[in-house]
mmCIF file of the C-alpha atoms, coordinates in Angstrom:
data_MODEL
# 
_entry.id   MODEL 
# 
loop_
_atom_site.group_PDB 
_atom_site.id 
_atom_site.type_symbol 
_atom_site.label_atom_id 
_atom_site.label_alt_id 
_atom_site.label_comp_id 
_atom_site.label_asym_id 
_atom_site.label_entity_id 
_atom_site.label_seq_id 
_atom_site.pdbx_PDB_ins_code 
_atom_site.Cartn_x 
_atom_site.Cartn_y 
_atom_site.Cartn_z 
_atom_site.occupancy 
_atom_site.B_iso_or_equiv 
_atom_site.pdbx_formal_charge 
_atom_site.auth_seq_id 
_atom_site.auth_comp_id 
_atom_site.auth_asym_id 
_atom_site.auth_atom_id 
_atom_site.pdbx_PDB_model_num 
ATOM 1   C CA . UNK A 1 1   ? 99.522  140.533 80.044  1.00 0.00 ? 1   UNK A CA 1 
ATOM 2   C CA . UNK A 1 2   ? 99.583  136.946 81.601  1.00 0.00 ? 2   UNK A CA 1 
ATOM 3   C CA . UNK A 1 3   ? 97.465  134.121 80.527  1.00 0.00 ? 3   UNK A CA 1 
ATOM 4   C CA . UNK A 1 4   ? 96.201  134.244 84.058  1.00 0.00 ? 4   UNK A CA 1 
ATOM 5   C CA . UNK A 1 5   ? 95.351  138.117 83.495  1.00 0.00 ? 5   UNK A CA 1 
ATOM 6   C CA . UNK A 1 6   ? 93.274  137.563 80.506  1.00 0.00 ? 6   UNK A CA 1 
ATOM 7   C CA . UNK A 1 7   ? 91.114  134.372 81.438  1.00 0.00 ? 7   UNK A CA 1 
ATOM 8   C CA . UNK A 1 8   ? 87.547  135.435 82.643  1.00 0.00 ? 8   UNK A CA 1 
ATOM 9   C CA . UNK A 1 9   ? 87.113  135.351 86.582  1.00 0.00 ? 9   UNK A CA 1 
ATOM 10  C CA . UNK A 1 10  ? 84.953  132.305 87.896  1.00 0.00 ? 10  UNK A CA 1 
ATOM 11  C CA . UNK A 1 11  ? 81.638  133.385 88.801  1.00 0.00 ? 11  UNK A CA 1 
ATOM 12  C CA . UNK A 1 12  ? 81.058  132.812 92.253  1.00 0.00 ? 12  UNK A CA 1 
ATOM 13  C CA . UNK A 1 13  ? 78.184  129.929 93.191  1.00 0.00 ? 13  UNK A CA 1 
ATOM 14  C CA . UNK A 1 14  ? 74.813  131.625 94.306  1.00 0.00 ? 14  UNK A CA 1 
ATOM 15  C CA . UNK A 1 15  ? 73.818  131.217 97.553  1.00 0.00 ? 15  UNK A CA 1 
ATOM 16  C CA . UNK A 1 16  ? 71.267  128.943 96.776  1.00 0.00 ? 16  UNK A CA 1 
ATOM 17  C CA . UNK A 1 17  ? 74.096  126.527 94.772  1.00 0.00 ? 17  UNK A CA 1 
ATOM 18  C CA . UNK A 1 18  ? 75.932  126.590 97.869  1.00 0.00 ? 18  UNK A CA 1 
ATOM 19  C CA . UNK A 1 19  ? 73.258  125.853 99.886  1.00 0.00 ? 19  UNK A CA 1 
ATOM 20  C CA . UNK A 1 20  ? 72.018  122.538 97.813  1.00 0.00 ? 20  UNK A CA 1 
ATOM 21  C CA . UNK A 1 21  ? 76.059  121.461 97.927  1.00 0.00 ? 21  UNK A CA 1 
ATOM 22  C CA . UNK A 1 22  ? 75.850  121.857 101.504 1.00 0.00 ? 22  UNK A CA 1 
ATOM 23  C CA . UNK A 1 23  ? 73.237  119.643 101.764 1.00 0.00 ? 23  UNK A CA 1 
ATOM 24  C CA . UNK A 1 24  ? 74.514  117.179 99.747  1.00 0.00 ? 24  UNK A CA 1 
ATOM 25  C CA . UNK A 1 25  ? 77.574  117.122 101.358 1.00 0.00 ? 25  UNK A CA 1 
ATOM 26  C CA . UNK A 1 26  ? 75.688  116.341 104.826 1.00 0.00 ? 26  UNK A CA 1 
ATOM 27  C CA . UNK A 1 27  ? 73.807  113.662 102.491 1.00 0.00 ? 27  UNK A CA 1 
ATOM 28  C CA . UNK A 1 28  ? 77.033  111.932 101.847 1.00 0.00 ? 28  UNK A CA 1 
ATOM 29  C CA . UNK A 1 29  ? 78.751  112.156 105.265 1.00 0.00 ? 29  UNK A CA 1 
ATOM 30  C CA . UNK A 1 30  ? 75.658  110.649 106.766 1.00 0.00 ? 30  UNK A CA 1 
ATOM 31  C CA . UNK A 1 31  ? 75.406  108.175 104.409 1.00 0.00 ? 31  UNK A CA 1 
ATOM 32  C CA . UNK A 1 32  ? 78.897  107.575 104.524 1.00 0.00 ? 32  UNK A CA 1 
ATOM 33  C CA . UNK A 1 33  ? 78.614  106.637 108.518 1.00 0.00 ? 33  UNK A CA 1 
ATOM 34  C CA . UNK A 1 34  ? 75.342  104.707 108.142 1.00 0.00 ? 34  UNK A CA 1 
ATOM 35  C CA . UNK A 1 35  ? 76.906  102.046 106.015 1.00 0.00 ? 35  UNK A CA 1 
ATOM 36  C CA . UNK A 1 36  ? 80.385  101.777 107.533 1.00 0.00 ? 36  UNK A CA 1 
ATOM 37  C CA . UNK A 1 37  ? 78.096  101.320 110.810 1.00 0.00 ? 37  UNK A CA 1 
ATOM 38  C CA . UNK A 1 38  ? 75.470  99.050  109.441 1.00 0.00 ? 38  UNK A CA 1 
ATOM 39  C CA . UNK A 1 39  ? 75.932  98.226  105.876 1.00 0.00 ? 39  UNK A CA 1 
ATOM 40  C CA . UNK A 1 40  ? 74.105  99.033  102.751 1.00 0.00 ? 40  UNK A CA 1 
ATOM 41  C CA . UNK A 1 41  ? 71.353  95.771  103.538 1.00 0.00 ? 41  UNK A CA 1 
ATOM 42  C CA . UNK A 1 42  ? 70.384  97.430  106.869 1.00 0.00 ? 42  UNK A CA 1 
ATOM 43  C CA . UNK A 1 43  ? 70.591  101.281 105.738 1.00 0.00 ? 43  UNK A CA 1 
ATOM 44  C CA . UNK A 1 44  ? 67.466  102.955 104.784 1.00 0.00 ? 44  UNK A CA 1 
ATOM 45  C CA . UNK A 1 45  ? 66.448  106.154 103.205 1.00 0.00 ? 45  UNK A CA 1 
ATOM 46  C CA . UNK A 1 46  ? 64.877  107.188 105.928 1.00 0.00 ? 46  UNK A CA 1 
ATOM 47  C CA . UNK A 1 47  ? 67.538  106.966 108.393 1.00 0.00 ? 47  UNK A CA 1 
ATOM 48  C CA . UNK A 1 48  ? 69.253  109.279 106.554 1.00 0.00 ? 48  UNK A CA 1 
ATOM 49  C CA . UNK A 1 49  ? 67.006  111.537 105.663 1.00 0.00 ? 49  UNK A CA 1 
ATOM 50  C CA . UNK A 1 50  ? 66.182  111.966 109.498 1.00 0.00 ? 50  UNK A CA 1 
ATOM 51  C CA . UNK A 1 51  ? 70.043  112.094 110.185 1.00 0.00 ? 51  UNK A CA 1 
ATOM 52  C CA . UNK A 1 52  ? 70.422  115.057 108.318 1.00 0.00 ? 52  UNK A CA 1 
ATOM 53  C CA . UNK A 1 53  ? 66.904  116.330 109.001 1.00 0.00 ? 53  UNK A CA 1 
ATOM 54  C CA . UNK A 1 54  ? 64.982  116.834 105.432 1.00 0.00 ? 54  UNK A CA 1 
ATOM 55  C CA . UNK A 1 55  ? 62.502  115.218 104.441 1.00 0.00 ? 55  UNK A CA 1 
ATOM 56  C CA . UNK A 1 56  ? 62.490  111.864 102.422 1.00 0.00 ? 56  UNK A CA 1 
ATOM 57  C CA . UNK A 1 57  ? 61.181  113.684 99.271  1.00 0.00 ? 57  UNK A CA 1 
ATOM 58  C CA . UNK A 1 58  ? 63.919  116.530 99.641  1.00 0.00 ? 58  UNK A CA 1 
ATOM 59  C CA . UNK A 1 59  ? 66.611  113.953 99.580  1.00 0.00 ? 59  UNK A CA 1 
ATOM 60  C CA . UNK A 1 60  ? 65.255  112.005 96.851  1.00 0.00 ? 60  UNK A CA 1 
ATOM 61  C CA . UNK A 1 61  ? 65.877  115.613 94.235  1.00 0.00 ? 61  UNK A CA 1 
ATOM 62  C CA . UNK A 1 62  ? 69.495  114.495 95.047  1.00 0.00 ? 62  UNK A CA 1 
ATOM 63  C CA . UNK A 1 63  ? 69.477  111.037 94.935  1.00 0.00 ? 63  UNK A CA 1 
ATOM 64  C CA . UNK A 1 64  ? 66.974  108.966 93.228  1.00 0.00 ? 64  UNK A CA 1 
ATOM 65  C CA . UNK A 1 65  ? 67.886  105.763 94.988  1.00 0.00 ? 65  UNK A CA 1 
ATOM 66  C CA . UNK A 1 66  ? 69.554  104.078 97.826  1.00 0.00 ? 66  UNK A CA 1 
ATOM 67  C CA . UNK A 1 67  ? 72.226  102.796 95.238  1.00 0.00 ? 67  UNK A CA 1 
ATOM 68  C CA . UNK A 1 68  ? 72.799  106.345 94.531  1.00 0.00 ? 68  UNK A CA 1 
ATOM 69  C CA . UNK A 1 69  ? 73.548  107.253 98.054  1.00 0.00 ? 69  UNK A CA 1 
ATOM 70  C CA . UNK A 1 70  ? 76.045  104.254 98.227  1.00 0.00 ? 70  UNK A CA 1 
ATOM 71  C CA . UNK A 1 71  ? 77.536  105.304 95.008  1.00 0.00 ? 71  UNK A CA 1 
ATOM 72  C CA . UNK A 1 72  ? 78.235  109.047 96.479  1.00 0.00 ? 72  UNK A CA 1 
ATOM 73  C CA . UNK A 1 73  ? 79.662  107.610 99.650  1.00 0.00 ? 73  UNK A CA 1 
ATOM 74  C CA . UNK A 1 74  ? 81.681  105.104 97.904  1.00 0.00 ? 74  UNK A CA 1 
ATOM 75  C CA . UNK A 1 75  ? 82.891  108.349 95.294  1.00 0.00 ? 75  UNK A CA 1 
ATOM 76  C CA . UNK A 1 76  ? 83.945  110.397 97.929  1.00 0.00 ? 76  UNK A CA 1 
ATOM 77  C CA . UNK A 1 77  ? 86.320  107.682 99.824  1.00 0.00 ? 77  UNK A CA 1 
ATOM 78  C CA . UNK A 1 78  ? 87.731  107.209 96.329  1.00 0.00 ? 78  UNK A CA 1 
ATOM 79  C CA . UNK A 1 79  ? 88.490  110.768 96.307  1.00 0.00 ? 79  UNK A CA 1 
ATOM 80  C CA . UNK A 1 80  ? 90.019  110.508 99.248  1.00 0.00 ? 80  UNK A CA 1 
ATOM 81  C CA . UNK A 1 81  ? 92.179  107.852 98.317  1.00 0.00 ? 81  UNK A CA 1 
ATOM 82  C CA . UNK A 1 82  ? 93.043  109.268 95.398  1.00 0.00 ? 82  UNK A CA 1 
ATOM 83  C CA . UNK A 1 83  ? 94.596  112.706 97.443  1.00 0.00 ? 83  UNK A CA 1 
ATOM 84  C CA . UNK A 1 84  ? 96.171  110.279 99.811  1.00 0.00 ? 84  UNK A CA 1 
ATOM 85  C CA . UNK A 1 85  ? 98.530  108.231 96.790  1.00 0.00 ? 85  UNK A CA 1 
ATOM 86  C CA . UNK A 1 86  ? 99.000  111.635 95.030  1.00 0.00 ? 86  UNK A CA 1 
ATOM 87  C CA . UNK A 1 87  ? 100.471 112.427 98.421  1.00 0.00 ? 87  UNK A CA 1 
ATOM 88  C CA . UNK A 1 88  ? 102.978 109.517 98.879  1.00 0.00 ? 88  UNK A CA 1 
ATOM 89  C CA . UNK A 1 89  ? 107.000 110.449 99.044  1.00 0.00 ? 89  UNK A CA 1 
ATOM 90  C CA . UNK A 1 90  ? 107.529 110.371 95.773  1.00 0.00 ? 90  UNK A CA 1 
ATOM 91  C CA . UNK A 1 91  ? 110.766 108.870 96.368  1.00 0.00 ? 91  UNK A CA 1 
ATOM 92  C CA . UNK A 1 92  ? 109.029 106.044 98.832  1.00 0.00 ? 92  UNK A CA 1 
ATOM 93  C CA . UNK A 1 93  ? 110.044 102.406 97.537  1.00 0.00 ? 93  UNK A CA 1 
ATOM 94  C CA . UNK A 1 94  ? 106.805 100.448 95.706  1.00 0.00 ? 94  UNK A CA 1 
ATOM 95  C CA . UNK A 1 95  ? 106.587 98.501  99.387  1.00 0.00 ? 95  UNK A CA 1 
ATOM 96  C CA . UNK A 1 96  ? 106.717 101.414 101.363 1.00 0.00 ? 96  UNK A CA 1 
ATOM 97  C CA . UNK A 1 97  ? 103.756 102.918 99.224  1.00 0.00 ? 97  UNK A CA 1 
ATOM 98  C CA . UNK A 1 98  ? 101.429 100.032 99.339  1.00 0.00 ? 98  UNK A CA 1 
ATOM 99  C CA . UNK A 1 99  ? 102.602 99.421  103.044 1.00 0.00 ? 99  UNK A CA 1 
ATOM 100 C CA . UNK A 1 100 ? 101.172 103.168 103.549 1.00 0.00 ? 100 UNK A CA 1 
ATOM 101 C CA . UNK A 1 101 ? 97.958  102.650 101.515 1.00 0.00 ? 101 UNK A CA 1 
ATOM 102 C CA . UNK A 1 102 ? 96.972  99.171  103.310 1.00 0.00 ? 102 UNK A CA 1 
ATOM 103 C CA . UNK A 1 103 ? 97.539  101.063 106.876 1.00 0.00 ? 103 UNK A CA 1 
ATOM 104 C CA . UNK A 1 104 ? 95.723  104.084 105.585 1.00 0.00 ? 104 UNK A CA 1 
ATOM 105 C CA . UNK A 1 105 ? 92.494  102.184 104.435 1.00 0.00 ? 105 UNK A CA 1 
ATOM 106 C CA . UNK A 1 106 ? 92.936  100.409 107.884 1.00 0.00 ? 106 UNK A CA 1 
ATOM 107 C CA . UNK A 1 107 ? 92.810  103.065 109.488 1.00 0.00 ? 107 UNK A CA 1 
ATOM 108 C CA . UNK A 1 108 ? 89.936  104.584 107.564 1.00 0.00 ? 108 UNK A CA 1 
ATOM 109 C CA . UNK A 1 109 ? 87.761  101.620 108.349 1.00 0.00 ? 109 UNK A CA 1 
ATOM 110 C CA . UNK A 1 110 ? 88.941  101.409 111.878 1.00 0.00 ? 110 UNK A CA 1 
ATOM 111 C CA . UNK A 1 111 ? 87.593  105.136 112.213 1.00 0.00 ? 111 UNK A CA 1 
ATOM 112 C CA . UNK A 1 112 ? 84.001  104.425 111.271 1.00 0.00 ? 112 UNK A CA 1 
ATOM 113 C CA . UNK A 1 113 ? 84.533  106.045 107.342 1.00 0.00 ? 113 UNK A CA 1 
ATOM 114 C CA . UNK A 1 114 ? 84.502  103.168 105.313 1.00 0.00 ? 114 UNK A CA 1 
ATOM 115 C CA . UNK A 1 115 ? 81.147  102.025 103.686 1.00 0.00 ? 115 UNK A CA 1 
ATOM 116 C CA . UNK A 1 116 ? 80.428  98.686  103.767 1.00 0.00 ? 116 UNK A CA 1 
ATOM 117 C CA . UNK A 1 117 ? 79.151  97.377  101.035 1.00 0.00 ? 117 UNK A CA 1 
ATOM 118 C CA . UNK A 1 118 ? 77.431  93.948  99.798  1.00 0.00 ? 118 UNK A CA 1 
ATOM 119 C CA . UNK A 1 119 ? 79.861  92.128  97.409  1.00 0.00 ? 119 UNK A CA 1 
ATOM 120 C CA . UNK A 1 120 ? 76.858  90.614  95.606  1.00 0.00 ? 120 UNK A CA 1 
ATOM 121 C CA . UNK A 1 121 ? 74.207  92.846  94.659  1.00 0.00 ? 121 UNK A CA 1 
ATOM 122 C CA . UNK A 1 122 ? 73.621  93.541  91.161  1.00 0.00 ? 122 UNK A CA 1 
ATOM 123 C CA . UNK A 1 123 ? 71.754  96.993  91.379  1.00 0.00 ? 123 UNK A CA 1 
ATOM 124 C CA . UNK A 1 124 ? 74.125  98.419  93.282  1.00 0.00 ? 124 UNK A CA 1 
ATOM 125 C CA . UNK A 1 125 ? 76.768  96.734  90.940  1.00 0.00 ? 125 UNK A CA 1 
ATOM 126 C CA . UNK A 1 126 ? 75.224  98.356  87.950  1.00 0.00 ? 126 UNK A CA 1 
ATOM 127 C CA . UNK A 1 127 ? 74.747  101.813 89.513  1.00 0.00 ? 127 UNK A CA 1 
ATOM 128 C CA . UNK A 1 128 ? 78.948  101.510 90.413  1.00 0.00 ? 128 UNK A CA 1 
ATOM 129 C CA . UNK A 1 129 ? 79.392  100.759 86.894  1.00 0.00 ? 129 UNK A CA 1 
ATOM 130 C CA . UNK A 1 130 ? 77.911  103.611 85.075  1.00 0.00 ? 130 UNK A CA 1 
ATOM 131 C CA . UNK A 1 131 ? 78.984  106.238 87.641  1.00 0.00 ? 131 UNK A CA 1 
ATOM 132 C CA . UNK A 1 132 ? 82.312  107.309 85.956  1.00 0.00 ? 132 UNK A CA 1 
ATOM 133 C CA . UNK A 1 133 ? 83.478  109.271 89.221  1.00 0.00 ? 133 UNK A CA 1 
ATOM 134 C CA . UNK A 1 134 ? 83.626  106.229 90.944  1.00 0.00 ? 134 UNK A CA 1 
ATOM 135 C CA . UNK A 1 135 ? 84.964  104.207 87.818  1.00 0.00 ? 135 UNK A CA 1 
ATOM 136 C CA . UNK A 1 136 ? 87.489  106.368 86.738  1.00 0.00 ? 136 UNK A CA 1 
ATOM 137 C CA . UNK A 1 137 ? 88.921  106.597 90.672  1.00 0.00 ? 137 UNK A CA 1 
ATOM 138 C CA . UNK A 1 138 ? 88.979  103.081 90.465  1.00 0.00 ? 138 UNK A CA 1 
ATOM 139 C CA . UNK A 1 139 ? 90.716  102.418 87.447  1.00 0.00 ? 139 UNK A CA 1 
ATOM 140 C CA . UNK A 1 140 ? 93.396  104.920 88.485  1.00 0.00 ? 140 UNK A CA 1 
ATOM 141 C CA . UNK A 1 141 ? 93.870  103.525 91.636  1.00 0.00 ? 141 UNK A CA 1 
ATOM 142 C CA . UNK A 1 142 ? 94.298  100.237 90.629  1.00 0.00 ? 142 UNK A CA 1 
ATOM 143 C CA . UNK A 1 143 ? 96.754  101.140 88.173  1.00 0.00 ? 143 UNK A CA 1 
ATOM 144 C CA . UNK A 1 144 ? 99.240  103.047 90.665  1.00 0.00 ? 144 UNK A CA 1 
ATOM 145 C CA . UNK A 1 145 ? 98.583  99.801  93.188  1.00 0.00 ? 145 UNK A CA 1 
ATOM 146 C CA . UNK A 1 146 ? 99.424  97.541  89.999  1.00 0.00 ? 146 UNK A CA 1 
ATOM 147 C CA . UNK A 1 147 ? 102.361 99.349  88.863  1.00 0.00 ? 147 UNK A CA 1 
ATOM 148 C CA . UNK A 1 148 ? 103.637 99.133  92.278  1.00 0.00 ? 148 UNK A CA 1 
ATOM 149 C CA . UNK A 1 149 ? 103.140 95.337  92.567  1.00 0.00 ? 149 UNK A CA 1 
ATOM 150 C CA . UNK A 1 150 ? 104.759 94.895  89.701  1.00 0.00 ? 150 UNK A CA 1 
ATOM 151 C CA . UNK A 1 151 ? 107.479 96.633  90.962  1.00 0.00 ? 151 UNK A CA 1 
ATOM 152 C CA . UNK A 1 152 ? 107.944 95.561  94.320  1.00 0.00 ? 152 UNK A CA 1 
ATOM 153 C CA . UNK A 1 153 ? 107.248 91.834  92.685  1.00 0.00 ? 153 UNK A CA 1 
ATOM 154 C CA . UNK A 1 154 ? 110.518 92.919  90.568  1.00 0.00 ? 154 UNK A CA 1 
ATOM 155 C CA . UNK A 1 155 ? 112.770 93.986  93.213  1.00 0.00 ? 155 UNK A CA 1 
ATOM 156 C CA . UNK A 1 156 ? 111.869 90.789  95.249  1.00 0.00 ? 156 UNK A CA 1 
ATOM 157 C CA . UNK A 1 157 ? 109.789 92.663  98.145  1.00 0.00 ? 157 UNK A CA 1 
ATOM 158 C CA . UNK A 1 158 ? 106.720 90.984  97.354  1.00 0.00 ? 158 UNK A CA 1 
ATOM 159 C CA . UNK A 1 159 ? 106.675 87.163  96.073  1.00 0.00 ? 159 UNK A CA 1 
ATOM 160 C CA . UNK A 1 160 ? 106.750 87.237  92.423  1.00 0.00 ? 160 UNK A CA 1 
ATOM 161 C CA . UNK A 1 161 ? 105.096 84.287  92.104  1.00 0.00 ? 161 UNK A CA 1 
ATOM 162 C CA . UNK A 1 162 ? 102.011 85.529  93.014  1.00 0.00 ? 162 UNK A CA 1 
ATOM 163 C CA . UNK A 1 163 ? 99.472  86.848  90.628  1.00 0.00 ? 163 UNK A CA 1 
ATOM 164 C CA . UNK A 1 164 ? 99.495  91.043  91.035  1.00 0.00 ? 164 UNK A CA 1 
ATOM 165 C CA . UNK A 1 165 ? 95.550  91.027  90.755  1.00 0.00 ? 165 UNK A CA 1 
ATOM 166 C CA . UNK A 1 166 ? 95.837  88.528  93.822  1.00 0.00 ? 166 UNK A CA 1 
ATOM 167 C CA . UNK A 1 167 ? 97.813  90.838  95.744  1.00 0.00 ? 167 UNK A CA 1 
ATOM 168 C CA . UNK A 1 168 ? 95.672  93.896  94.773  1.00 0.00 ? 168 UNK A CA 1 
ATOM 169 C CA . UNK A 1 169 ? 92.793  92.291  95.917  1.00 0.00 ? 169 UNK A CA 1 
ATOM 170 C CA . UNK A 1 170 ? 94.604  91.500  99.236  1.00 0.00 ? 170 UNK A CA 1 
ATOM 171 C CA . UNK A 1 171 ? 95.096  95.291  99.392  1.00 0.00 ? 171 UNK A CA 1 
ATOM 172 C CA . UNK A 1 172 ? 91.703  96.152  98.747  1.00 0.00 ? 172 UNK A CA 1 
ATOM 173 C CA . UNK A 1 173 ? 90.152  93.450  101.157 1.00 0.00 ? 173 UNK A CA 1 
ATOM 174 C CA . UNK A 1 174 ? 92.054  95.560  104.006 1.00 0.00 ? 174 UNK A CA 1 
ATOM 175 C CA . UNK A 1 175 ? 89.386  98.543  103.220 1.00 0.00 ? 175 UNK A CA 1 
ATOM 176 C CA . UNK A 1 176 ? 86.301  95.823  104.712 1.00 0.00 ? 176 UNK A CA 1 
ATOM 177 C CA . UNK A 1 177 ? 88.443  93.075  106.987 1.00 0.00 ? 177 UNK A CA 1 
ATOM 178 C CA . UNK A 1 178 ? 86.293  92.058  109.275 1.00 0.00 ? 178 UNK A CA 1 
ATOM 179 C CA . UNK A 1 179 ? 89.401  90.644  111.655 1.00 0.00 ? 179 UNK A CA 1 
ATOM 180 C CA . UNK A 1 180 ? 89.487  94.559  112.366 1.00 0.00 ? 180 UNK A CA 1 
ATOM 181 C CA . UNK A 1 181 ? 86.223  94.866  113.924 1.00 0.00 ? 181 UNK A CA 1 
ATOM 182 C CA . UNK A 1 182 ? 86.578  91.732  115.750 1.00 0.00 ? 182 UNK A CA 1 
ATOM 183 C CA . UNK A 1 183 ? 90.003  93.226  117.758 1.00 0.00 ? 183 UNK A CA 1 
ATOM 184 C CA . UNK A 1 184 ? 88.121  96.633  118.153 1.00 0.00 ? 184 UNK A CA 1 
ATOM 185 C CA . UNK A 1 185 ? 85.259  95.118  120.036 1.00 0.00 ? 185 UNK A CA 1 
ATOM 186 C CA . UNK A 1 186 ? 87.378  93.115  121.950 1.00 0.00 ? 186 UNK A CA 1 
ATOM 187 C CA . UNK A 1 187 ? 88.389  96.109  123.771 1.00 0.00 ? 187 UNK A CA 1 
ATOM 188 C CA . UNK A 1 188 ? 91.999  94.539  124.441 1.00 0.00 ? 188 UNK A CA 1 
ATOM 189 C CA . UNK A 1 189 ? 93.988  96.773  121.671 1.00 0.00 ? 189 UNK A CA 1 
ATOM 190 C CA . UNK A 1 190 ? 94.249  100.334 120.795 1.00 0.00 ? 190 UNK A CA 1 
ATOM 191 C CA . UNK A 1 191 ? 93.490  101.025 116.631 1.00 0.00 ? 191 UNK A CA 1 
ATOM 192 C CA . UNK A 1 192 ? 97.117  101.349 116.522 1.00 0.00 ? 192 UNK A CA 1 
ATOM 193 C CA . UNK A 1 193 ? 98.306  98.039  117.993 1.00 0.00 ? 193 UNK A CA 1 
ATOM 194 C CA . UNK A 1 194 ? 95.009  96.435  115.835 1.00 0.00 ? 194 UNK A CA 1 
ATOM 195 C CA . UNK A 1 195 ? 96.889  98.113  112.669 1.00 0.00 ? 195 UNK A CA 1 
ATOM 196 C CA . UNK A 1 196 ? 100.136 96.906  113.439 1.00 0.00 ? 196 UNK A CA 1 
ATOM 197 C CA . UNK A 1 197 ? 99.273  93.235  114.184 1.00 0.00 ? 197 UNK A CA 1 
ATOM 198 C CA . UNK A 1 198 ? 97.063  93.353  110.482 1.00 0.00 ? 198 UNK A CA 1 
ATOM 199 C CA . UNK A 1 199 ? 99.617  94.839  108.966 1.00 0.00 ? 199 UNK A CA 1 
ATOM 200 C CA . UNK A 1 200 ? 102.082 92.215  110.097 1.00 0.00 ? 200 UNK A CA 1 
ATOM 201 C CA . UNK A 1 201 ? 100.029 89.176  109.267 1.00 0.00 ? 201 UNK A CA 1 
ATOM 202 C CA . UNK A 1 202 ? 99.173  90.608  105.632 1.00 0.00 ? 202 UNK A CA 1 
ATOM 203 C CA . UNK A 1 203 ? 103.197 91.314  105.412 1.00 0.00 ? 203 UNK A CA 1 
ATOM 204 C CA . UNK A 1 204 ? 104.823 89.136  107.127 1.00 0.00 ? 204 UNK A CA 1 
ATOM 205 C CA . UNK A 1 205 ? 102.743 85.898  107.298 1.00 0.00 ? 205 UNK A CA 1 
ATOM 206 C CA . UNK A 1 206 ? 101.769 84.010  110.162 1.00 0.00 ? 206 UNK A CA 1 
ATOM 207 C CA . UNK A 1 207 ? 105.032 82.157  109.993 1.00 0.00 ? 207 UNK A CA 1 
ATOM 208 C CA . UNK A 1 208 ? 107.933 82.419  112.999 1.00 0.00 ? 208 UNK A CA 1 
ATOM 209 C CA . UNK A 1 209 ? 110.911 83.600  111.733 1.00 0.00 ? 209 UNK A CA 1 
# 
């Protein structure tokens, strides 16, 4: 007999488990939406407890703070980042791939499904820091972006004179650039055309050539 064969069947969640993961999951996407609409200083707990219609004290058995909510939300995106690299060609050059993460966080943010959080708040600082979800997505994240830096800083795609943290940074200050939001509301440009003239300015420069 297989391996397979002989290892005990998963139970299958009750239907109250699935239930409470259901919820949670609405939980998320609404916070998820609240703050890439109106950011984590302007969100409250009751906004989303009325968006996905519980009460305040149901959502708290969840999530014992507003930090937590922004932790979940922020979790999730870094799953989803995660599945996107793991998806890259594999034989994709080290420019291609961080060409193809920078558009894909654009385009993330440009869709209303990136929370937008305060760079300087140290609860919601600490509560990032000692969720290991969202550290370890991090961590792994940056490394991939890092090694591929390096490497496009090697093969002379990317200035090698430039610090890699500097251009990771420049990566992940795509996920929250404002410039984005600006060209949306202008109404002149489609998302795609708002992509491609960010992508070209973060690549290319502002410099005719």
């Amino acid at each position: 007999m297989t391996e397979t064969a002989l290892a005990p069947a998963r139970a299958k969640p009750s239907f109250k488990a699935q239930m409470l993961q259901a919820r949670e999951d609405a939980i998320i996407a609404a916070v998820n939406r609240l703050l890439a609409e109106k950011g984590f200083d302007a969100m409250t707990v009751d906004e989303v407890a009325a968006e996905v219609g519980i009460a305040k004290a149901s959502l708290y058995k969840h999530f014992p703070s507003k930090e937590d909510l922004a932790c979940a939300a922020m979790v999730r995106v870094m799953r989803r980042a995660q599945a996107f690299l793991a998806g890259l060609p594999a034989d994709a050059s080290p420019l291609e791939s961080i060409k193809a993460v920078a558009r894909w966080t654009m385009e993330v943010q440009l869709a209303g499904e990136m929370p937008s959080l305060p760079s300087q708040n140290s609860t919601l600082r600490a509560t990032l820091m000692n969720s290991a979800d969202y550290m370890n997505g991090l961590i792994e994240i940056s490394d991939r972006l890092g090694a591929w830096i390096e490497a496009a800083q090697r093969e002379g795609s990317i200035n090698p004179g430039l610090p890699p943290l500097a251009v990771l940074y420049t990566l992940y200050a795509r996920a929250c650039d404002p410039v984005l939001e600006f060209l949306k509301t202008s109404g002149q440009f489609s998302d795609a055309q708002i992509v491609d003239m960010v992508m070209s300015t973060c690549f290319e420069g502002l410099q005719a050539r």
